[in-house]
N, C-alpha and C positions, 0 to 999 in steps of 0.2 A: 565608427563614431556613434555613440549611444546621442540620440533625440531627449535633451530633457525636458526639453518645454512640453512634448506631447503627453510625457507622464507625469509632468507636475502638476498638466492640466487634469489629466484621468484623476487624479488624487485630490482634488481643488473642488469636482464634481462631487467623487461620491464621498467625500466628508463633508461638505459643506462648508468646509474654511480655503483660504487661498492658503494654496503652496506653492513656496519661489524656493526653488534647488538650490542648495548651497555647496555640497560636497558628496563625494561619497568615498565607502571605505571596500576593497575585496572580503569575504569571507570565506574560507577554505570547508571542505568537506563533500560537496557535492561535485559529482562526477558527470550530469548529465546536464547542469543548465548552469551559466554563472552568477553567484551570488554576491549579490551584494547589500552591507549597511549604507541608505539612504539618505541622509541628513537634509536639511529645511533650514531656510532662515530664522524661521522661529524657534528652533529645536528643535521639534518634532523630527522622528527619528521612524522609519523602514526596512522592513526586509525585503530586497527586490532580487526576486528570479528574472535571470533574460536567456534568452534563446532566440533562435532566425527566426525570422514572421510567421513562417508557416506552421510554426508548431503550437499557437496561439490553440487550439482545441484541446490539448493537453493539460494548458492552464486552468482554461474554464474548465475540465473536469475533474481538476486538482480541488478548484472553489468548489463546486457544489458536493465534491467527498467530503471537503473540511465543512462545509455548512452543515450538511445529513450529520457526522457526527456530532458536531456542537449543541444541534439539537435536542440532543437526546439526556442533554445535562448532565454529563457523565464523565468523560475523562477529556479534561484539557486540550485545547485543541490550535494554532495559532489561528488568529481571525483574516478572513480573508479580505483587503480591502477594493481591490480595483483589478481585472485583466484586459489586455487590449494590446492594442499593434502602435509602435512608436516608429518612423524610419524603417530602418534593417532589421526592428528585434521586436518579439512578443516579447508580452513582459505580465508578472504577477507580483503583485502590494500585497505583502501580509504585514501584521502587526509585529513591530519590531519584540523580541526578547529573549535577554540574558541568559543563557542554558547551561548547566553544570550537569556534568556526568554521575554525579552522586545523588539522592533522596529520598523519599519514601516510597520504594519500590513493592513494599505491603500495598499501597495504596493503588500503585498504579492497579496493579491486583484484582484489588476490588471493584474499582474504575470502569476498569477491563470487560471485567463481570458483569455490570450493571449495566454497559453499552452493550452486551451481547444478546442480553436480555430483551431488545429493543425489535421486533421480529417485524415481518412483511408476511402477506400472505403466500406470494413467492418467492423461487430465487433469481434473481440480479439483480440491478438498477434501475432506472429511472433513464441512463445514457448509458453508450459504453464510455469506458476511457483507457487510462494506461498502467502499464506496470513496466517501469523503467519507461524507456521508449516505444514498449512494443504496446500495439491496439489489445486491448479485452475486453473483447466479447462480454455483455452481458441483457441479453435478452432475458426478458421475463419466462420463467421454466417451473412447473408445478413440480417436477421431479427431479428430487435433486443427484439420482446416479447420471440421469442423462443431462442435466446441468455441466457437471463434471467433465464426463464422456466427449458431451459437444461443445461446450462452451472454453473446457479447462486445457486437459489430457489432449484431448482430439484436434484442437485448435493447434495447441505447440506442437504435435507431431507432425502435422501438417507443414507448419515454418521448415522444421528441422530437415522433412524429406525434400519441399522445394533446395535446400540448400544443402542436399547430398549426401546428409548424416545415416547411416547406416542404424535406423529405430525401427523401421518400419513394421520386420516381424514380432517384433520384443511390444512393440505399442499396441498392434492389434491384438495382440493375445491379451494383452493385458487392458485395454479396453472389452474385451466380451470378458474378462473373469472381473469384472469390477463389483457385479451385485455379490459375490463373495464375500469382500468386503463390508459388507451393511445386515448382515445378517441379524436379525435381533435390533438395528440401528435405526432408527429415524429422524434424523437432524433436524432442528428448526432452522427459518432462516433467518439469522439473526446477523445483524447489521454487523458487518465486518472492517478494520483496516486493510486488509487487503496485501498487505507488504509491510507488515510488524517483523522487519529485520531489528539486531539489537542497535544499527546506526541510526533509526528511526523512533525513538523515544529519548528524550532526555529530563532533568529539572530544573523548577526556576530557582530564585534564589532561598527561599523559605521550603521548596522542601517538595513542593507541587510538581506531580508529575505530568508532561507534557508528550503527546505523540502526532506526527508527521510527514509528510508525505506521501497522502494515501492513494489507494486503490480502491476503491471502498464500495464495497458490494451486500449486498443478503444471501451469505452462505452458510453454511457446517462452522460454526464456531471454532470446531478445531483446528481450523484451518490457520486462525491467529494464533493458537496455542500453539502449531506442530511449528509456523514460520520463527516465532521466539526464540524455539531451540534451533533454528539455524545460522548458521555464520557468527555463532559465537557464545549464542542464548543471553536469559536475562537472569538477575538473581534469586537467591534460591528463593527469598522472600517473597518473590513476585510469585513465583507458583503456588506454594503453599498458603499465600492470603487468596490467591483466586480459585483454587482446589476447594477451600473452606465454605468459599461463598457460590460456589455454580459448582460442585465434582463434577467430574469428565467421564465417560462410559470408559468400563476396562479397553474396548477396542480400538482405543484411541492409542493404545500403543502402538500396536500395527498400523493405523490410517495414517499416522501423521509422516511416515513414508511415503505415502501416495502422495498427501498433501503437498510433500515438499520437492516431490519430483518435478510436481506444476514450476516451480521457480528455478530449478537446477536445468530443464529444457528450455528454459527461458532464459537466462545464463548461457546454454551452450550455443541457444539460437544469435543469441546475443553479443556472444564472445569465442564460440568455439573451444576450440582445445582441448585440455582435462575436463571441462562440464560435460563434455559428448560422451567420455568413458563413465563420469559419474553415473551419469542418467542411466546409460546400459548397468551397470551395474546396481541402481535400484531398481530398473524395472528388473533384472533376475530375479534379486530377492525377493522381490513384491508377489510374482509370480511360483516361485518355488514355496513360498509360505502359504499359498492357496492351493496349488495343484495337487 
């Protein structure tokens, strides 16, 4: 039984207008919190995430990823309105809207580009938060191999060996051959999404590109660019208008294997099965391309 009154009230507060629930509607797509359109006596219209109470820390640091990137004026972002505990459920109020799988993906592009731009003197955050459901790590780190190392790589191997997965030799190797990898390389740390899968951007109705759900940290920019191209990638336009406007080091062909390992361990920690073979088999490659 969802509590409406406690998040009509949360909503009532941080607008400043009174909200009396009128209905709501399911929305499909997400796999780890239930969504839903939130409707108002007045109109006024919601996107509400719910989940058990306890995961109420995930929310707020959903809000302050989405607020770090808004600030930066730069790519779209939904607004964060309200988090908090109702009853049985934590819950998070964003700003309701319309998204279409089509638009100007040049844009997002350059969007991309411009938020990357947006740098900290180190790497992490401000808090940790999450990626999917799991904690990450982000402590403030002057260096960003052992950022990686400790915070990234070293963290999910760690998950993986509490829960039996057979990485251990394949991760440490490939943790001490890491400065291999950066050869010639110095990353900034530039304000990241954090989890730019291609299910995690979309458009509004004019054309504006929108991105979601973050993770959102100060790392290696490639890190957005290598996550793009996974699980499905995005269009070609997208690379080619943010190629134009920020080029990417040639070695970013090789890194973004590394990069992507971080979320395929995270997956297998996550889910097991085929991700536990995946992994092993980019940490060989990753390894055999350095040794």
């Amino acid at each position: 039984m969802i509590d409406w009154s406690g998040i009509s009230t949360a909503i009532s507060t941080a607008t400043g207008q009174p909200f009396q629930y009128a209905s709501h509607y399911s929305i499909g797509g997400g796999c780890i919190n239930q969504a839903l359109g939130l409707c108002g006596k007045d109109g006024r219209e919601f996107f509400l995430k719910l989940n058990v109470a306890d995961t109420l820390e995930m929310f707020v640091a959903e809000s302050v990823g989405l607020q770090a990137m808004s600030a930066t004026l730069s790519v779209r972002v939904p607004r964060p309105i309200v988090s908090g505990v109702s009853g049985a459920h934590a819950f998070l109020v964003l700003e309701y809207l319309t998204l279409s799988s089509r638009g100007n993906a040049a844009q997002l592009g350059k969007q991309l580009a411009a938020m990357h731009r947006c740098t900290e003197e180190q790497f992490g955050f401000a808090q940790d938060n999450y990626l999917g459901t799991t904690p990450q790590p982000n402590g403030w780190t002057a260096d960003w191999i052992s950022f990686w190392r400790e915070r990234r790589l070293g963290y999910q191997l760690e998950l993986a060996a509490r829960s039996g997965y057979p990485l251990h030799t394949l991760g440490a190797q490939l943790l001490d051959t890491l400065p291999a990898f950066f050869e010639g390389y110095a990353p900034q740390p530039s304000l990241l999404h954090g989890d730019l899968w291609s299910g995690n951007h979309g458009y509004l109705a004019d054309g504006t590109p929108l991105i979601f759900d973050p993770a959102a940290y100060y790392g290696d920019r490639e890190c957005d660019l290598a996550m793009t191209e996974l699980f499905g990638g995005y269009p070609a336009e997208f690379y080619a208008a943010y190629q134009a406007d920020y080029p990417l080091d040639a070695g970013y062909a090789v890194r973004k294997d590394l990069y992507n390992l971080y979320h395929i361990l995270n997956h297998a920690n996550l889910f097991g099965g085929s991700y536990v073979r995946q992994a092993k088999e980019m940490a060989r490659r990753l390894l055999a391309g350095v040794m």
